[in-house]
C-alpha positions as CSV (number, residue, x, y, z in Angstrom):
1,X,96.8,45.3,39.3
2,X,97.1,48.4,37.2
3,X,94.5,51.3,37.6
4,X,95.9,53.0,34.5
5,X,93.6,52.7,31.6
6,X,96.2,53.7,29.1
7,X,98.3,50.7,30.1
8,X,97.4,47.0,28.3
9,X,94.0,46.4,29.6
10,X,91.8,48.0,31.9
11,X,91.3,47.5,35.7
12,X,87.6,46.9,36.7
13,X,85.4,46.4,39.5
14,X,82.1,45.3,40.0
15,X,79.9,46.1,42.5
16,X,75.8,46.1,42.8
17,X,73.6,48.4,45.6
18,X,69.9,46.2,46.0
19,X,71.2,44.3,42.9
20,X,71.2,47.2,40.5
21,X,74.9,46.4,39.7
22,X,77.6,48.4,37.8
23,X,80.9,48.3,36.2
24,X,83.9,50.5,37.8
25,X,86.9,51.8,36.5
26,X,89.6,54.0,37.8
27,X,90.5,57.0,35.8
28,X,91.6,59.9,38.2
29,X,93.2,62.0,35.2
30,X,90.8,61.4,32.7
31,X,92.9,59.2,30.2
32,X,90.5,56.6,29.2
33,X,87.3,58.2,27.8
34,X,84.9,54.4,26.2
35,X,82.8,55.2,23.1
36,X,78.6,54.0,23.7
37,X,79.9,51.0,21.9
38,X,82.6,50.3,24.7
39,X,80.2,50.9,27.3
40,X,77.6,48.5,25.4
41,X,80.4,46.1,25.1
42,X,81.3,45.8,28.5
43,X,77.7,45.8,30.0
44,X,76.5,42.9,27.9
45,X,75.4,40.6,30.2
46,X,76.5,37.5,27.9
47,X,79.3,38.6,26.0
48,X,80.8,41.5,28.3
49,X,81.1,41.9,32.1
50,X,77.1,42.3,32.2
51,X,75.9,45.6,34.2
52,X,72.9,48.3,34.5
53,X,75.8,50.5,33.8
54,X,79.7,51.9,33.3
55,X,81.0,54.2,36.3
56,X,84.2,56.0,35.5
57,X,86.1,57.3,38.6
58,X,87.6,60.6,37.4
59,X,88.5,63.6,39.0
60,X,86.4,66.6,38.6
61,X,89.2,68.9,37.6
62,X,90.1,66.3,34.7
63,X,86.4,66.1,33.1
64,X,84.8,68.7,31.2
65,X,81.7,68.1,32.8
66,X,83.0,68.1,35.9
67,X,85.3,71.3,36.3
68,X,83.1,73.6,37.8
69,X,82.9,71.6,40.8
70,X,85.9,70.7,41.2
71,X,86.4,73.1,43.7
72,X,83.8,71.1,45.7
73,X,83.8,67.8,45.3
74,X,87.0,66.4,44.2
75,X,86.0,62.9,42.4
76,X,83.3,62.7,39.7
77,X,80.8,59.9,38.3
78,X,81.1,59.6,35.1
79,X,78.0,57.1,34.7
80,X,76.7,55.8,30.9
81,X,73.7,53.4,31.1
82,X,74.3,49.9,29.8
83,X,73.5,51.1,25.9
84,X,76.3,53.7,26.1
85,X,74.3,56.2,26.7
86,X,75.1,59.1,29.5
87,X,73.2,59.8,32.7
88,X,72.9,62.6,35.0
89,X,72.4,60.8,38.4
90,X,72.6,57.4,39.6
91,X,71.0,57.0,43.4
92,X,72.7,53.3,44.1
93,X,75.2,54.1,41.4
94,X,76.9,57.0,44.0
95,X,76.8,54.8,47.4
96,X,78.5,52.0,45.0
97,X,80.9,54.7,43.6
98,X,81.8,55.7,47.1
99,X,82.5,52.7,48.4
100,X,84.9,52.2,45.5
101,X,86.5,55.0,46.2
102,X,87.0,53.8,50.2
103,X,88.1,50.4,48.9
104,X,90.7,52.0,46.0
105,X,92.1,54.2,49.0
106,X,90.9,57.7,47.1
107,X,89.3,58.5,50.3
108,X,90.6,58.4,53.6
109,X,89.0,55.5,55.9
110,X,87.6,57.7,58.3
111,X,86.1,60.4,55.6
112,X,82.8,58.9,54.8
113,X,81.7,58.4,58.7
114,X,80.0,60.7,60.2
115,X,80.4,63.3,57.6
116,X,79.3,64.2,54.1
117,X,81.7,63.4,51.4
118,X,80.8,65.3,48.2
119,X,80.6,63.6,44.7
120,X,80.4,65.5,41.6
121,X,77.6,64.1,39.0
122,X,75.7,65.3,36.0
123,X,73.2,66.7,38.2
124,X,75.2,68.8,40.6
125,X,77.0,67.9,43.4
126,X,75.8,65.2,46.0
127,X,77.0,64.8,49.4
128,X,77.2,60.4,50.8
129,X,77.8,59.4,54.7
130,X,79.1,55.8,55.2
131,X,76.3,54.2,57.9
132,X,78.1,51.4,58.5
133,X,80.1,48.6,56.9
134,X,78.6,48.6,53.3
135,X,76.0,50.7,53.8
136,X,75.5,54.7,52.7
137,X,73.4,57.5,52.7
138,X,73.3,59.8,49.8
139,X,72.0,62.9,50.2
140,X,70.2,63.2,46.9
141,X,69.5,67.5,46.7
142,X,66.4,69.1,45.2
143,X,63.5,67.1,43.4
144,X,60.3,68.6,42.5
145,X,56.9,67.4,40.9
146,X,57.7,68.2,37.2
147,X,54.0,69.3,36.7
148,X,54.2,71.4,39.7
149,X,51.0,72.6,41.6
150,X,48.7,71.6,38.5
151,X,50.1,68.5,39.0
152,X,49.7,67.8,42.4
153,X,45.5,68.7,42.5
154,X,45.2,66.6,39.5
155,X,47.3,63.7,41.1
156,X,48.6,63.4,37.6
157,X,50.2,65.1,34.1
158,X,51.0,61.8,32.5
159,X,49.8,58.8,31.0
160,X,51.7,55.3,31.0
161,X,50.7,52.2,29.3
162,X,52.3,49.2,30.5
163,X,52.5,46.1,28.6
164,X,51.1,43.0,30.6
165,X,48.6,45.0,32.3
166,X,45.5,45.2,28.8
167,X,47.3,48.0,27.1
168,X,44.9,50.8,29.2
169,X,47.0,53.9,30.1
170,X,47.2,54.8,33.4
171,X,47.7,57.9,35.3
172,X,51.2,58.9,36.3
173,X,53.5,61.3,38.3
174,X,56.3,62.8,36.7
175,X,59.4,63.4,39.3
176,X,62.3,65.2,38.8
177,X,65.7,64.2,40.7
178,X,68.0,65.5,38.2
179,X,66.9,62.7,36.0
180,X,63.5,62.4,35.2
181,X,60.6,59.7,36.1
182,X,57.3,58.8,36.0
183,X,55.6,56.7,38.6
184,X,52.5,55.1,37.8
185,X,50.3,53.9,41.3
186,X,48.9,49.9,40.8
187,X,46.0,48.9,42.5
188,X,47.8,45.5,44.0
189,X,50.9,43.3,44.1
190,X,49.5,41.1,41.6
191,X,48.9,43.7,39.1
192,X,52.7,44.7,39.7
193,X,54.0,41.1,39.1
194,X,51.6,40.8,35.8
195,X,53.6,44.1,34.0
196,X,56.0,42.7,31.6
197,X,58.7,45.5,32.0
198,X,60.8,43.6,29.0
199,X,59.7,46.2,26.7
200,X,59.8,49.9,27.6
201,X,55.8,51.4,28.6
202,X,54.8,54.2,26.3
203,X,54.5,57.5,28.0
204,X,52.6,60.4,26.8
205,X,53.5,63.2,26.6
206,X,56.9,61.6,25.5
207,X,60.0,63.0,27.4
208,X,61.6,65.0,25.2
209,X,64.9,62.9,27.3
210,X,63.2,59.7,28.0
211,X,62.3,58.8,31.4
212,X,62.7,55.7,33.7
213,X,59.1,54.4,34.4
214,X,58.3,53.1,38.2
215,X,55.3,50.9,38.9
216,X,54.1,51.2,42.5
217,X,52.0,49.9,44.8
218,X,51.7,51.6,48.3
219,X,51.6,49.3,50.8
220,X,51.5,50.2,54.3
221,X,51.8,53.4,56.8
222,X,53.2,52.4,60.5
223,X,53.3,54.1,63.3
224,X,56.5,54.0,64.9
225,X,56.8,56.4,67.4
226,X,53.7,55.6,69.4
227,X,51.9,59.2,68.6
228,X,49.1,57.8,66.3
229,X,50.6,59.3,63.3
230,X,51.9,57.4,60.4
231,X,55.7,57.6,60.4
232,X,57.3,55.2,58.1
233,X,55.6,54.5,54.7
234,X,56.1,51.2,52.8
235,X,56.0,50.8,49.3
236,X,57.1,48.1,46.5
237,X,58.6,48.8,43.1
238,X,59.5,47.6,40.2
239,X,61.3,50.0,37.7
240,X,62.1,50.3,33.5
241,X,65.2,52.2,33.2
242,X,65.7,54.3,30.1
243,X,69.0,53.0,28.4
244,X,68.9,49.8,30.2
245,X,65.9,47.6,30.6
246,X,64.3,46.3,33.6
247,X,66.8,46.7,36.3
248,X,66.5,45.1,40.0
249,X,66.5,48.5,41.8
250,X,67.2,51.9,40.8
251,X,68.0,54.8,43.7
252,X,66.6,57.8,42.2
253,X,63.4,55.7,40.9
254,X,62.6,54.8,44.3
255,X,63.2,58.1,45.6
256,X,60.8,59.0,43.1
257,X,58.3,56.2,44.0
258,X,57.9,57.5,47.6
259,X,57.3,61.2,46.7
260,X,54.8,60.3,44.1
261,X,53.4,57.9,46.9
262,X,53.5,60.7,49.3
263,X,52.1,63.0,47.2
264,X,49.0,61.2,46.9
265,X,48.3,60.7,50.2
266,X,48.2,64.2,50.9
267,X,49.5,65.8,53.9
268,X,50.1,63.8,56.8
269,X,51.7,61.6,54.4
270,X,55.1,59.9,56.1
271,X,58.1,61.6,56.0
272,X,60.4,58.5,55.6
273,X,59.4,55.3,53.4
274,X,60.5,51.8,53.0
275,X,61.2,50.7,49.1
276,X,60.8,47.2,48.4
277,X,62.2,46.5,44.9
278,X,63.6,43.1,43.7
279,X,66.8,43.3,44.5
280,X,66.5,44.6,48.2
281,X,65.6,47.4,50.4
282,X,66.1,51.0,50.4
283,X,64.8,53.8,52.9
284,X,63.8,57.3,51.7
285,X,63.7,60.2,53.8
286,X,61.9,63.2,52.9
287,X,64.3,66.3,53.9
288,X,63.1,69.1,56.1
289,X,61.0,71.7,55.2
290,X,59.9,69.9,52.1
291,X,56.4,70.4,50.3
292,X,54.4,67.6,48.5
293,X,55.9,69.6,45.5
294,X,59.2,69.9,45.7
295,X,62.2,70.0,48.5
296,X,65.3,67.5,49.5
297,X,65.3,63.8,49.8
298,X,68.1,61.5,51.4
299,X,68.5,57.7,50.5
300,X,69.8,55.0,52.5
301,X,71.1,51.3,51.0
302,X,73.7,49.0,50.8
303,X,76.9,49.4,48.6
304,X,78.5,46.1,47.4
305,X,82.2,45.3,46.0
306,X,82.0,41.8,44.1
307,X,84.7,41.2,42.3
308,X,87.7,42.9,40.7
309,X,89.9,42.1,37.2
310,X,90.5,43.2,33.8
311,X,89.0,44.2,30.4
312,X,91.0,42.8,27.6
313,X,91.2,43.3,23.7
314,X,88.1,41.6,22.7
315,X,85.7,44.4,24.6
316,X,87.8,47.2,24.2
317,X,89.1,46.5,20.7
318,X,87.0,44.6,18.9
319,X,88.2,42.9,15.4
């Protein structure tokens, strides 16, 4: 099968990380840029492919976005949401993107273990290490509490009202992974099944870029070490991305979920935390050295190839 876009059709893959599942194309030289309505096209989950999202597989030195890091990481995500919009950062979206890139042969079969592998994005440069068969950890760089030290004594700077759950706002933590979010702490798992995520919450101050909203509820602290100290928090998630919708999981959201989480406990707070969102599992482990304000996160998760085959005429030129 062809991987060059400018020939009839275009090569695809489609693979999913905790069910939050994306289209992939390779385009090392750049050759094949889709317009929003492409991307749209393709994503349509009844008349397209059906995805949370389009990942083209360029190289850095052939994208505009991606030249100055070219000299670092030689492949770059180019990721637009399912609306055709473009994002900075996609936390499953990269482990998805580097398997791809192991299964395509773009990066040797020994690259990814053991040792970072750098991947250019919208938000800088992130570094992924294959775990295992199917399963990565992407080191996911700076975040910080977008309200800062305010922010952090006021457990808040935002305000979220959720539909499904009688239209009072709550309080809410903005985060900021390169993308932005707001998490917004629910009392119990009932409340979290109640929120009807089909229509977008209303978030004040509005992001002057959007923002994907996270509900949370914390759940549990274990101690797994034996010291009597709380080592591995546990949390569950459900997640309205901008652009797309209600999605099954989303990487940089539950990043988010377990530093707002943390945050609010104060120190003492675990260092790593399980994620339960619909589609699966993820672990987030809080980097060394990190405040409750701001620092380095790392995420762990599964990286899924599907399926593989073509996108004709009728999504790419429609009559």
């Amino acid at each position: 099968m062809s991987t060059d876009p400018t020939a009839r059709g275009v090569a695809f893959s489609k693979g999913h990380g905790t069910e939050n599942d994306f289209v992939l194309v390779a385009d090392p030289e750049g050759t094949w840029d889709p317009s929003p309505a492409d991307v749209a096209r393709v994503c349509d989950r009844r008349a397209g492919v059906g995805a949370d999202g389009l990942v083209r597989v360029v190289r850095s030195a052939a994208l505009a976005d991606g030249a100055a890091l070219a000299a670092e990481a030689e492949w770059f995500m180019d990721y637009r949401n399912a609306d055709g919009s473009v994002a900075e950062m996609c936390g499953n979206g990269v482990r998805v993107f580097a398997e791809f890139l192991l299964a395509e042969g773009f990066l040797d079969a020994a690259a990814g273990d053991g040792r970072w592998v750098a991947v250019g994005t919208r938000a800088g440069v992130k570094r992924v290490r294959r775990e295992g068969p199917g399963r990565w950890t992407a080191d996911m760089g700076p975040w910080r509490l977008t309200g800062g030290e305010r922010a952090l004594a006021d457990g808040t700077d935002a305000l979220v009202a959720v539909p499904g759950l009688g239209g009072v706002p709550r309080p809410a933590l903005s985060v900021d992974l390169g993308n932005p979010h707001t998490v917004v702490a629910l009392a119990e798992p009932a409340e979290l099944e109640a929120a009807d995520l089909t229509r977008a919450p209303e978030v004040r101050p509005v992001p002057a870029h959007g923002t994907n909203v996270e509900l949370v509820v914390p759940l549990t602290a274990v101690d797994v070490t034996g010291d009597a100290v709380a080592d591995l928090g546990e949390v569950r998630m459900r997640v309205h991305e901008r652009g797309v919708g209600e999605t099954r999981s989303c990487g940089t959201g539950a990043c988010a979920a377990a530093l707002a989480t943390r945050a609010w406990a104060g120190p003492g707070a675990p260092g790593a935390w399980r994620v339960e969102v619909p589609g699966g599992e993820l672990v987030v482990t809080v980097g060394e050295g990190s405040s409750l304000v701001e620092g380095t996160v790392l995420l762990t998760g599964p990286a899924v190839l599907v399926a593989s085959g073509v996108l004709g005429d009728a999504l790419l030129q429609p009559a």
